[in-house]
TORFILUM-671830 format. One record per residue (C-alpha): residue in one letter; x, y, z. Coordinates in Angstrom, 1 decimal. Layout:
<nodes>
<node a; <X; Y; Z>>
...
</nodes>
This chain:
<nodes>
<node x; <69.3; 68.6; 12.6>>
<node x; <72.6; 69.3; 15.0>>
<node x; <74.8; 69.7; 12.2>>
<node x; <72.5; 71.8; 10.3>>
<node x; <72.2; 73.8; 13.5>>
<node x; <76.0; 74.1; 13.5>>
<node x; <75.7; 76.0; 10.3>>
<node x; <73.9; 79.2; 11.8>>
<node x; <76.3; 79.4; 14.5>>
<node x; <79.3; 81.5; 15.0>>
<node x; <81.8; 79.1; 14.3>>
<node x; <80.5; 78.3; 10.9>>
<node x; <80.7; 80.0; 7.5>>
<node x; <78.6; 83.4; 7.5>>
<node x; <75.6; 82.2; 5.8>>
<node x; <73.7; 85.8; 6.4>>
<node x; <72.2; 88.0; 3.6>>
<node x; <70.5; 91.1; 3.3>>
<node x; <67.5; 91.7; 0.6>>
<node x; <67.2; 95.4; 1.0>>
<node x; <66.6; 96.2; 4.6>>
<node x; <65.9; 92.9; 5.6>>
<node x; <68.4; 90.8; 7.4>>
<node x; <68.4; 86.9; 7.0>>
<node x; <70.6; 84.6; 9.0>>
<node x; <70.6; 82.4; 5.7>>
<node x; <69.3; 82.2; 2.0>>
<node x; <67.1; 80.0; 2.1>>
<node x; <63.9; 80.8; 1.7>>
<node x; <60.2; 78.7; 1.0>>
<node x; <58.5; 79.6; -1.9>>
<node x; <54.6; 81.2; -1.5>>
<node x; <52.3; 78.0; -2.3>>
<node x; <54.4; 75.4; -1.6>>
<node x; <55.2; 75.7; 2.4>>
<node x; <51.4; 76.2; 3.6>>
<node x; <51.7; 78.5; 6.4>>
<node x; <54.3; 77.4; 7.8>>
<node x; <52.8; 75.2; 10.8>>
<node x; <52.6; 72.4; 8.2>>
<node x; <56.2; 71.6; 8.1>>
<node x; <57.2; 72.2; 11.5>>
<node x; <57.5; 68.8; 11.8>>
<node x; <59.5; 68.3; 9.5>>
<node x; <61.7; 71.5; 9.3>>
<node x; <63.0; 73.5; 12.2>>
<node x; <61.9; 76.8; 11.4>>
<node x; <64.5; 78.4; 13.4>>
<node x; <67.0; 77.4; 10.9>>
<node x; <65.3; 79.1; 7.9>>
<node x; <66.3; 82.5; 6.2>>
<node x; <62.6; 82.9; 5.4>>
<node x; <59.2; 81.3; 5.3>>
<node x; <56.9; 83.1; 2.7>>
<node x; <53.6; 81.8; 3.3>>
<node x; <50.8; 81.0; 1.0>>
<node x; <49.5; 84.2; -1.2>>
<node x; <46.8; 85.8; 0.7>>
<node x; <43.5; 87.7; -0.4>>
<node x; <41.6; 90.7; 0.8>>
<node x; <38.9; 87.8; 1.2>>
<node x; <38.9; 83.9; 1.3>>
<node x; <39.5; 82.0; -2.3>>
<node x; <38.3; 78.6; -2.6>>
<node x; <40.1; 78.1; -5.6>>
<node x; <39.9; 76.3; -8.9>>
<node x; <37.7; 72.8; -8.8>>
<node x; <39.6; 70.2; -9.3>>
<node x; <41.4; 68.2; -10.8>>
<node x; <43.8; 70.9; -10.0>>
<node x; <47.2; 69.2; -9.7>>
<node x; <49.2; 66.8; -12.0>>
<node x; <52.9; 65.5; -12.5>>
<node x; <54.9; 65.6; -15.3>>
<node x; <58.0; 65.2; -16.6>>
<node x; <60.7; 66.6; -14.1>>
<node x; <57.8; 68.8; -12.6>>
<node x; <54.6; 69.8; -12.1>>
<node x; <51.2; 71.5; -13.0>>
<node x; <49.3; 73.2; -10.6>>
<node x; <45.8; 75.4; -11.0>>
<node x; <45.1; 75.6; -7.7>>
<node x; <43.5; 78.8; -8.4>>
<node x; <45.5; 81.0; -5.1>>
<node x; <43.2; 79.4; -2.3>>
<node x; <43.8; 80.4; 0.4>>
<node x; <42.2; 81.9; 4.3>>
<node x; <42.5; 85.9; 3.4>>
<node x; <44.7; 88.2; 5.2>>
<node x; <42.5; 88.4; 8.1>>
<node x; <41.9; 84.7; 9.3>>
<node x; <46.0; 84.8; 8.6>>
<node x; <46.5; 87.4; 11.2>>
<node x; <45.0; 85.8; 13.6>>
<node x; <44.5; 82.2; 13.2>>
<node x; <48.3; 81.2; 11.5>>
<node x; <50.7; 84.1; 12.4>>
<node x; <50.7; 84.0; 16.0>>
<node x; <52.7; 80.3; 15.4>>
<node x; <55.1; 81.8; 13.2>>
<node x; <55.5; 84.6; 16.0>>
<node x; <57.2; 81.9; 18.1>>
<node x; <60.3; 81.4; 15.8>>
<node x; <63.5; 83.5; 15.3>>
<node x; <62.8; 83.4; 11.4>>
<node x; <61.5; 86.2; 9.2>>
<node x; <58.2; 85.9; 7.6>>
<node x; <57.3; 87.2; 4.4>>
<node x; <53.7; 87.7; 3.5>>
<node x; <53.2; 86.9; -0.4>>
<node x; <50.2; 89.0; -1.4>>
<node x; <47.8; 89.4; -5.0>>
<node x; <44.5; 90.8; -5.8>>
<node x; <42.7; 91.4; -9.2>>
<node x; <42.6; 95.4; -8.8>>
<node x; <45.4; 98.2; -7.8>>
<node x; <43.2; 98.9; -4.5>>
<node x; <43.4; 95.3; -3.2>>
<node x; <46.8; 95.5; -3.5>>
<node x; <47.0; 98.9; -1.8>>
<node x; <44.8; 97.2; 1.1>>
<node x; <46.5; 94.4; 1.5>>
<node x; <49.7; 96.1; 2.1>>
<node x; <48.2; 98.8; 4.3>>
<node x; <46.4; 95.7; 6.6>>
<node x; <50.2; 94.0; 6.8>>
<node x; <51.6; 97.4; 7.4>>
<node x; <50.8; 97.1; 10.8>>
<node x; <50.5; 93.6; 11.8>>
<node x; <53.7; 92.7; 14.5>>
<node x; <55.5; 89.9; 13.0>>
<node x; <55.6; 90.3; 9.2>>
<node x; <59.1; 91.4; 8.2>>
<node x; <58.4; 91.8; 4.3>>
<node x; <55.7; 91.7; 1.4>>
<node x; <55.8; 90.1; -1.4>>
<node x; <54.0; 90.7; -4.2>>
<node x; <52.8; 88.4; -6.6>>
<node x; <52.2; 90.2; -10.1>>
<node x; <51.1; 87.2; -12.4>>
<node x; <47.4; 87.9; -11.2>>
<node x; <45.0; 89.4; -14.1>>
<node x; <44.6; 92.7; -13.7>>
<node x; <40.4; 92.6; -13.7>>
<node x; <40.4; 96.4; -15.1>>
<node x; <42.4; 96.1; -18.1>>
<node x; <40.6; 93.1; -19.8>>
<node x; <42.7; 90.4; -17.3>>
<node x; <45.9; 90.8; -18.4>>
<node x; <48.3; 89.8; -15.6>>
<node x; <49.8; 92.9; -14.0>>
<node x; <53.5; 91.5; -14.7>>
<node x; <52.5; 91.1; -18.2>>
<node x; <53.8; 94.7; -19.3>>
<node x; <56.5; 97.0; -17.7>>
<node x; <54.0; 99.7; -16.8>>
<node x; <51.6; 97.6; -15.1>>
<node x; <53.5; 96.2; -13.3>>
<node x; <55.3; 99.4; -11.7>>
<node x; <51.9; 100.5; -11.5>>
<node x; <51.4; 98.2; -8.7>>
<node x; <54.9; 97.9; -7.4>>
<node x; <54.0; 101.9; -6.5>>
<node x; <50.6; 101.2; -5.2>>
<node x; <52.1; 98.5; -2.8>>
<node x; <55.2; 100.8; -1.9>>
<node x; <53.1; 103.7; -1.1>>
<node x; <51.0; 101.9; 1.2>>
<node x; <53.7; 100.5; 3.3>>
<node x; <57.2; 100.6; 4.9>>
<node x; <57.9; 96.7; 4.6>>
<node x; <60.3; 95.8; 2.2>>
<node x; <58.9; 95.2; -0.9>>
<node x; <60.1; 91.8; -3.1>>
<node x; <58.7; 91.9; -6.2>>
<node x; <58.1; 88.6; -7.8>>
<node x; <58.1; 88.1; -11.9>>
<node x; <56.3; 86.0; -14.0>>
<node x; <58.5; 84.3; -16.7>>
<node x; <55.7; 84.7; -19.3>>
<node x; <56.8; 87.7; -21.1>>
<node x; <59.2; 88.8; -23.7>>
<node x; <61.7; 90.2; -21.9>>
<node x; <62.2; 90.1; -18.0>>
<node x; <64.9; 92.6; -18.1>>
<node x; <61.9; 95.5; -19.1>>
<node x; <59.7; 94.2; -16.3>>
<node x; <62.5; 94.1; -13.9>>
<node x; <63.9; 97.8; -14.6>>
<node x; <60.2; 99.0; -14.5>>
<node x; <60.0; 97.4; -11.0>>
<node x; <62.9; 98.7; -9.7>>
<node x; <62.2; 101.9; -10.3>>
<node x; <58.6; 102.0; -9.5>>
<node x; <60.3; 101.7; -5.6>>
<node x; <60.7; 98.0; -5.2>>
<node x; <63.5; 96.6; -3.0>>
<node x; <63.9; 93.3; -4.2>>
<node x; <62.9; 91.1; -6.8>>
<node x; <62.0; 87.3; -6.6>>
<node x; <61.6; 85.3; -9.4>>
<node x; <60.4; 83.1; -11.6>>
<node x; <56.8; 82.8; -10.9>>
<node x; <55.4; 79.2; -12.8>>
<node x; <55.2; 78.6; -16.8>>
<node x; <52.1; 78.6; -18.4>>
<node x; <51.7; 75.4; -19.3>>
<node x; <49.0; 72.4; -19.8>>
<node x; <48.4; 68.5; -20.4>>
<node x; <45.9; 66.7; -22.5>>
<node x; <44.7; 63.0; -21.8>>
<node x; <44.9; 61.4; -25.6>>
<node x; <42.0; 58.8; -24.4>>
<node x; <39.0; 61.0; -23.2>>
<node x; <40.6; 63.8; -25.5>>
<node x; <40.5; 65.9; -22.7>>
<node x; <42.7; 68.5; -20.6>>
<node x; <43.8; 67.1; -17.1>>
<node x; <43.5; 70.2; -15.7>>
<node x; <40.2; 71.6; -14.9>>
<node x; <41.4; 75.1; -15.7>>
<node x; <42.8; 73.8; -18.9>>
<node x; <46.3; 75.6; -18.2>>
<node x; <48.5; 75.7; -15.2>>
<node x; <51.9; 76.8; -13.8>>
<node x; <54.4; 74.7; -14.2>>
<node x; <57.0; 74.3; -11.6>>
<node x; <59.8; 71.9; -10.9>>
<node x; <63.6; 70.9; -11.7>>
<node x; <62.1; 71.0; -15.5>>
<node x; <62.2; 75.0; -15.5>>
<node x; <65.7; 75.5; -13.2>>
<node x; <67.6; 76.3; -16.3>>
<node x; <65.2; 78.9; -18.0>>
<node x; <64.3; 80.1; -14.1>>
<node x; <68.6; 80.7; -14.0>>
<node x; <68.9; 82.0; -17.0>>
<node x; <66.5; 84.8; -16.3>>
<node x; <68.4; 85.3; -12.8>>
<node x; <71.1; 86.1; -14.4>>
<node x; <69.4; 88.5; -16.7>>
<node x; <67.7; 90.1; -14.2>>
<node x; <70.7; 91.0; -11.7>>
<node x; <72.7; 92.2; -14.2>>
<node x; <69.8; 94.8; -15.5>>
<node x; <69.2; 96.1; -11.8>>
<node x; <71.0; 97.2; -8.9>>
<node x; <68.2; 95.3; -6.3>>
<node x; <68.6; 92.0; -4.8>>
<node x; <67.6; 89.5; -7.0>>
<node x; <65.5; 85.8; -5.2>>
<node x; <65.9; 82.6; -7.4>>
<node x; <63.1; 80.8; -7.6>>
<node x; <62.3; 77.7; -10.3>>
<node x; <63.4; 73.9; -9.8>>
<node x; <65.6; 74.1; -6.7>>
<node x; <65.8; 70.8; -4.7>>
<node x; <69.4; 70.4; -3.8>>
<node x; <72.7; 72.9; -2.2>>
<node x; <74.4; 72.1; -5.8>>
<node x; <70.9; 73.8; -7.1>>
<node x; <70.9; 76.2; -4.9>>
<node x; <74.6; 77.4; -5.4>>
<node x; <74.0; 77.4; -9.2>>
<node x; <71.7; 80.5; -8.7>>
<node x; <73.8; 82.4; -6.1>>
<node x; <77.1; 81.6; -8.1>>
<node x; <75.0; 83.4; -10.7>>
<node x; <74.0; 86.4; -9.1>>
<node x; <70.8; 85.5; -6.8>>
<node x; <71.0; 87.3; -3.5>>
<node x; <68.8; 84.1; -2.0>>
<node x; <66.8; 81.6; -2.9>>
<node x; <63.1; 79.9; -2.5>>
<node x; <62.4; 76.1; -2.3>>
<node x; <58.8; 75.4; -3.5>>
<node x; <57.8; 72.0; -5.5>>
<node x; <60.9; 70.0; -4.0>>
<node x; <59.3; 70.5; -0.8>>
<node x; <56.1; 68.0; -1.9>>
<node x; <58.6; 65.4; -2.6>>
<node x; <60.6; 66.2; 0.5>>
<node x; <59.6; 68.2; 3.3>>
<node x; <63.1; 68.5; 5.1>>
<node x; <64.5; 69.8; 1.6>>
<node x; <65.7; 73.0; 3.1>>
<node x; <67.5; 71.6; 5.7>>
<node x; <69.5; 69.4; 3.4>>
<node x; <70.2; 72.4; 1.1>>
<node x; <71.0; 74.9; 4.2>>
<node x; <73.6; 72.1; 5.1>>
<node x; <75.1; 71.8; 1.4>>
<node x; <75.6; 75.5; 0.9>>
<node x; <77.4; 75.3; 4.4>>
<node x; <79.4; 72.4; 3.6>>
<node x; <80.1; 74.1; -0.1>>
<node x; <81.7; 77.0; 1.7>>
<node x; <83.5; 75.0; 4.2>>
<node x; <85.2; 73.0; 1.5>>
<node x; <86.8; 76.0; -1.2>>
<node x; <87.5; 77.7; 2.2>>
<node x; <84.6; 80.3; 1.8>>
<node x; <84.5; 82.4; 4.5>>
<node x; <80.9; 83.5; 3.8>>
<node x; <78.4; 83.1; 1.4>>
<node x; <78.3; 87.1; 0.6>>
<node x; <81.6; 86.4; -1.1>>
<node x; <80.2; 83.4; -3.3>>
<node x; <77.0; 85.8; -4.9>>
<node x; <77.8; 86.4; -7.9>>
<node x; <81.0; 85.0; -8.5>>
<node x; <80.1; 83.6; -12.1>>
<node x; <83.0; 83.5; -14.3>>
<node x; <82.1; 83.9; -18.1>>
<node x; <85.3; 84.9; -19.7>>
<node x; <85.8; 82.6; -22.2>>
<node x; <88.1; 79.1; -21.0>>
<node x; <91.2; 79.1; -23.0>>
<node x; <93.1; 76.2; -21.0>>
<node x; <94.0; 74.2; -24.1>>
<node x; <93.8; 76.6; -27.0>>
<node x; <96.0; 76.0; -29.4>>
<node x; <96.0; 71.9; -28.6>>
<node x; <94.9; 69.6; -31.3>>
<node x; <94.3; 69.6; -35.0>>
<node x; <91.1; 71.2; -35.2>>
</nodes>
């Protein structure tokens, strides 16, 4: 952990970032679902060393979930229909944040409901809770009053709520996109302008698994989001899409388990980043990648990382043109 220490301190690169109006020491950031609440991988992360930790979506209420199974692998990633369990905002407040109040690291609430006014009361409730430094809002939930569509299905549902959220609070707001829609660039332009301050994204791919013997899904919900390194080039891609199309920080979200991961999305635009399945197969993750990005900078003599967002370079490489017979 010492040299990964070394990498917030003074001496080091400048690995800080700003998503709007909030400051983080580093990038890296833990993705909503996959980091519990944060106590869960103190022993394996220092939490002091994180940009973020963005805890497990919460409810007006307590979810149980979807019954299981509810989790599966698959090639290069995984399915999950866990269904959004979780304790509710309440029995957050004040059974897990007081832990996270201890450490010099930003928490971001990730929040959903079914209906505009859960959303509106969830923000309100976080409004005024000491020690949440951002929302975020998860729009791939169905929207219960327009036949279940999810809310970050169409452009105007999802500034719908982006506005319901922002008028209920002065938190940042992140914004984080489903992938399962036409074009992300609509849905992210809608968001920005609806008041957002940030967008994160992607959210899982619908997907699914069938067992050929008992001619049966493996999930219990049928479908699922799939997560993993299997969607980090369609997760870039829409990175990329996005931060050109709005003037907002941009989060990349989708695969991330390494620095060289990592750097491939801020190279490409992404203000910071969130590690979620990689941290099932390796809980210190985030540590390793926090020490990569440091050791990236260090060695093309990177002053700090501000300088290395967005530095893609897609002009055309004509070294050699003209060589050869073809």
């Amino acid at each position: 952990m010492d040299s990964t220490r070394e990498l917030n301190d003074a001496a080091g690169p400048d690995l800080s970032v700003s998503i709007g109006r909030l400051k983080l020491k580093n990038p890296v950031m833990t993705a909503s679902g996959t980091f519990g609440y944060g106590e869960e991988y103190a022993p394996f992360v220092d939490l002091n060393l994180l940009g973020a930790v963005i805890v497990k979506g919460l409810s007006l209420e307590p979810r149980l979930g979807n019954p299981p199974p509810r989790i599966m692998e698959t090639p290069a990633g995984m399915l999950n229909a866990v269904g959004l369990q979780n304790i509710g905002v309440r029995a957050f407040i004040a059974e897990k944040l007081p832990f996270l109040r201890q450490y010099d690291t930003a928490v971001v609430a990730n929040i959903f409901g079914e209906t505009l006014e859960e959303y509106r009361r969830l923000a309100g409730i976080l409004n005024d809770t000491e020690g949440v430094s951002a929302v975020e809002v998860n729009i791939s939930c169905p929207n219960v009053k327009k036949g279940g569509i999810a809310f970050g299905a169409r452009p105007e549902l999802a500034a719908e709520v982006t506005r319901a959220v922002r008028g209920e609070t002065a938190l940042p707001v992140i914004v984080k996109l489903t992938p399962n829609v036409t074009d992300i660039t609509e849905i992210a332009l809608a968001v920005e302008e609806a008041g957002a301050d940030a967008l994160s994204l992607i959210n899982t791919l619908t997907g699914m698994s069938v067992d050929i013997e008992k001619r049966r899904p493996r999930l219990a919900n049928i479908t699922g989001g799939l997560s993993g390194p299997a969607v980090r080039p369609i997760a870039l891609r829409m990175v990329w899409q996005a931060v050109r199309a709005v003037k907002i920080p941009v989060i990349g979200i989708g695969g991330i388990a390494t620095a060289s991961d990592a750097l491939e999305f801020l190279i490409a635009g992404a203000t910071a980043i969130q590690v979620g399945t990689a941290n099932f197969i390796n809980p210190s993750c985030t540590m390793e990648i926090l020490e990569g990005i440091g050791r990236y900078l260090d060695r093309h003599g990177i002053a700090g990382v501000a300088e290395l967002i967005g530095s893609l370079d897609t002009e055309p490489d004509r070294k050699g043109e003209g060589d050869g017979d073809v």
